[in-house]
C-alpha positions as CSV (number, residue, x, y, z in Angstrom):
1,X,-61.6,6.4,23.1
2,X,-59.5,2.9,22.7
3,X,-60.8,0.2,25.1
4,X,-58.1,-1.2,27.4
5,X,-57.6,-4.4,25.5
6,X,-57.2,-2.1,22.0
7,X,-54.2,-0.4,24.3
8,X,-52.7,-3.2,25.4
9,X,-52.5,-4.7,21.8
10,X,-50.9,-1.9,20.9
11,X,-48.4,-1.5,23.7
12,X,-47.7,-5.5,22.5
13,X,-46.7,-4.3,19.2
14,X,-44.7,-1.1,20.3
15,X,-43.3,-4.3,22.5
16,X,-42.2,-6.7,19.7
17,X,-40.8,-3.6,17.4
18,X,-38.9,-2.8,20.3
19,X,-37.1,-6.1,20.7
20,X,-37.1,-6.6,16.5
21,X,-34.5,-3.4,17.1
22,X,-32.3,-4.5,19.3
23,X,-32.3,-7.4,17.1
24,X,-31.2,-5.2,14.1
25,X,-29.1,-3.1,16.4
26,X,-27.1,-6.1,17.8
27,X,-26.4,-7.2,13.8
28,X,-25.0,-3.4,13.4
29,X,-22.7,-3.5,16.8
30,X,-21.8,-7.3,15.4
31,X,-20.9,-5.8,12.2
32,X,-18.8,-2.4,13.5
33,X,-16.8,-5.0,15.6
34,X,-15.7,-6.9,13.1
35,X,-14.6,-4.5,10.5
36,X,-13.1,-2.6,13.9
37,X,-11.6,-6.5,14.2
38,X,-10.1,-6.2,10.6
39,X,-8.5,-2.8,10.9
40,X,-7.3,-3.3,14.3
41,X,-9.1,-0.4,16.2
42,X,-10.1,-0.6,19.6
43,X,-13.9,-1.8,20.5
44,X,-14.6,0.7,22.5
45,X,-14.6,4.5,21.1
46,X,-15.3,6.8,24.1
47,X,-15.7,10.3,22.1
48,X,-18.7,8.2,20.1
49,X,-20.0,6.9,23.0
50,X,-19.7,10.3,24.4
51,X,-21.5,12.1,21.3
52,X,-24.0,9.1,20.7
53,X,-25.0,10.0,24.6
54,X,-25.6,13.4,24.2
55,X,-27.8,13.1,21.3
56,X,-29.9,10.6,22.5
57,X,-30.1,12.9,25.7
58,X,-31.1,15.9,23.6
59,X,-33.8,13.3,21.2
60,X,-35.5,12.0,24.6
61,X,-35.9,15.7,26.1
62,X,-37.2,16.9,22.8
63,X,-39.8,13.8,23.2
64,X,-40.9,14.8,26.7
65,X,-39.1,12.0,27.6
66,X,-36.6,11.3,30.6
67,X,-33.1,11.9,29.5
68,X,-31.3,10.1,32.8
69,X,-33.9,7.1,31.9
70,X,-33.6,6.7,28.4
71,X,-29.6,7.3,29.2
72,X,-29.8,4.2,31.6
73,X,-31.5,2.1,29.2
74,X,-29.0,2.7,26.8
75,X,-26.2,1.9,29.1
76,X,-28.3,-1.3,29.9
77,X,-28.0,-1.8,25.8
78,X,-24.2,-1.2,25.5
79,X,-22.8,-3.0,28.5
80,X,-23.9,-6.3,27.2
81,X,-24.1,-8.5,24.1
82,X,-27.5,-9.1,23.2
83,X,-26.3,-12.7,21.5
């Protein structure tokens, strides 16, 4: 069994991953804007953001996981700029 201090190390980990994608996730939104910029499409695309929602609905149930939560965070995630 993993002593309390080996969990907590490895929550810090599954911590810093977490932020280095949001990093890498805030380069891709950067990116789609801009070449949405260039070909003068609107930002926002509600049937993605409607599909994108479903399937991360349907990933967290399959992991046991929340859906309405994880659905929040991701709302959290979209409604701002993360730079």
């Amino acid at each position: 069994m993993s002593s309390l201090d080996e969990l907590r190390a490895d929550l810090d980990r599954v911590d810093e991953r977490l932020v280095e994608l949001l990093a890498e996730r805030a380069t891709l939104v950067d990116q789609v804007w801009a070449l949405k910029a260039q070909r003068s499409l609107p930002q926002v695309d509600p049937a993605r953001e409607g599909a994108m929602r479903a399937r991360l609905a349907q990933k967290a149930k399959a992991l046991g996981l929340s859906d309405v939560a994880v659905l929040a965070v991701f709302e959290r995630i979209i409604g701002q700029r993360l730079r």
